[in-house]
C-alpha positions in Angstrom: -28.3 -20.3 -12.3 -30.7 -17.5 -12.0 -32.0 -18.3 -8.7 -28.0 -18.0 -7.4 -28.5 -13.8 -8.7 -31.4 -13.4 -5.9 -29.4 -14.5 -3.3 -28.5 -11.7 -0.9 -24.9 -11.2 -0.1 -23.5 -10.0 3.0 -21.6 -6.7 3.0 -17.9 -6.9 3.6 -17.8 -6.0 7.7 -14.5 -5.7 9.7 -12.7 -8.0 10.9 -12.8 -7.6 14.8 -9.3 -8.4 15.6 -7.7 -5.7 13.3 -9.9 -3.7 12.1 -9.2 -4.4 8.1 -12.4 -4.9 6.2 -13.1 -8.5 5.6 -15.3 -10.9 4.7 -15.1 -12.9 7.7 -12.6 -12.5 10.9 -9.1 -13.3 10.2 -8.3 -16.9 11.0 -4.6 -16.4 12.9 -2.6 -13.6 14.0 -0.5 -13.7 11.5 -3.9 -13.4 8.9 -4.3 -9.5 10.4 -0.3 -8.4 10.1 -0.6 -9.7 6.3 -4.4 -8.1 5.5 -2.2 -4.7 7.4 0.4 -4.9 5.3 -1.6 -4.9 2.4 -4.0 -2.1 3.8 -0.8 0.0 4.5 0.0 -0.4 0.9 -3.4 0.2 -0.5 -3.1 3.7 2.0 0.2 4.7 0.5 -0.8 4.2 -3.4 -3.5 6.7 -2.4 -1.0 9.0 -0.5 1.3 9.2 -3.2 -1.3 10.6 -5.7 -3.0 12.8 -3.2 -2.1 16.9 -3.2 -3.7 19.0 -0.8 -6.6 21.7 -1.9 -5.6 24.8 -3.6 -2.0 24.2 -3.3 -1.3 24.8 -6.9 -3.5 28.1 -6.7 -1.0 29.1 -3.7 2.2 28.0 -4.9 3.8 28.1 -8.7 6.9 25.9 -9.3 10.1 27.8 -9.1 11.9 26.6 -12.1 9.6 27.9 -14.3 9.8 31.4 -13.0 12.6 33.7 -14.1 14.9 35.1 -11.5 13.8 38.6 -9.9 16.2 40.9 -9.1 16.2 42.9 -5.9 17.3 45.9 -4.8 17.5 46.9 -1.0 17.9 50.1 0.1 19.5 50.4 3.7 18.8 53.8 5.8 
C-alpha cells in the first residue's frame, strides 16, 4: 500500500468541450449540460453569500435608524 502514496496524480484539467474542471473530457453531450448545471449551482451558493467590499461601511440598515425629521425652508 505504501508504494500506491508515491504515485503522482494528475491535476484536475478542464474538460475541452465545456470548460468545467474535470478529471478527464466529458463522455456525451449530455455529460457537459449536467457537470454545467452543477457548476451553475456551485456559482450561485457562492453568490448568495458574497457582499461587495465596504458596503456595510457605506450603508447602515434603515430599520434600525430612527426617523429624522426635516424641515424645508422655501424662499
Amino acid at each position: 500500500m505504501s508504494a500506491l502514496s508515491n504515485v503522482p496524480v494528475a491535476p484536475p484539467r478542464p474538460c475541452p468541450f465545456c470548460g468545467v474542471m474535470a478529471g478527464v473530457p466529458h463522455e456525451s453531450q449530455e455529460g457537459c449540460i449536467a457537470a454545467l448545471h452543477t457548476e451553475i449551482l456551485r456559482m450561485r451558493g457562492i453568490l448568495e453569500h458574497l457582499r461587495p467590499a465596504g458596503i456595510s461601511r457605506l450603508t447602515e440598515d434603515p430599520d434600525n435608524d430612527p426617523p429624522v425629521a426635516v424641515r424645508l425652508l422655501l424662499d
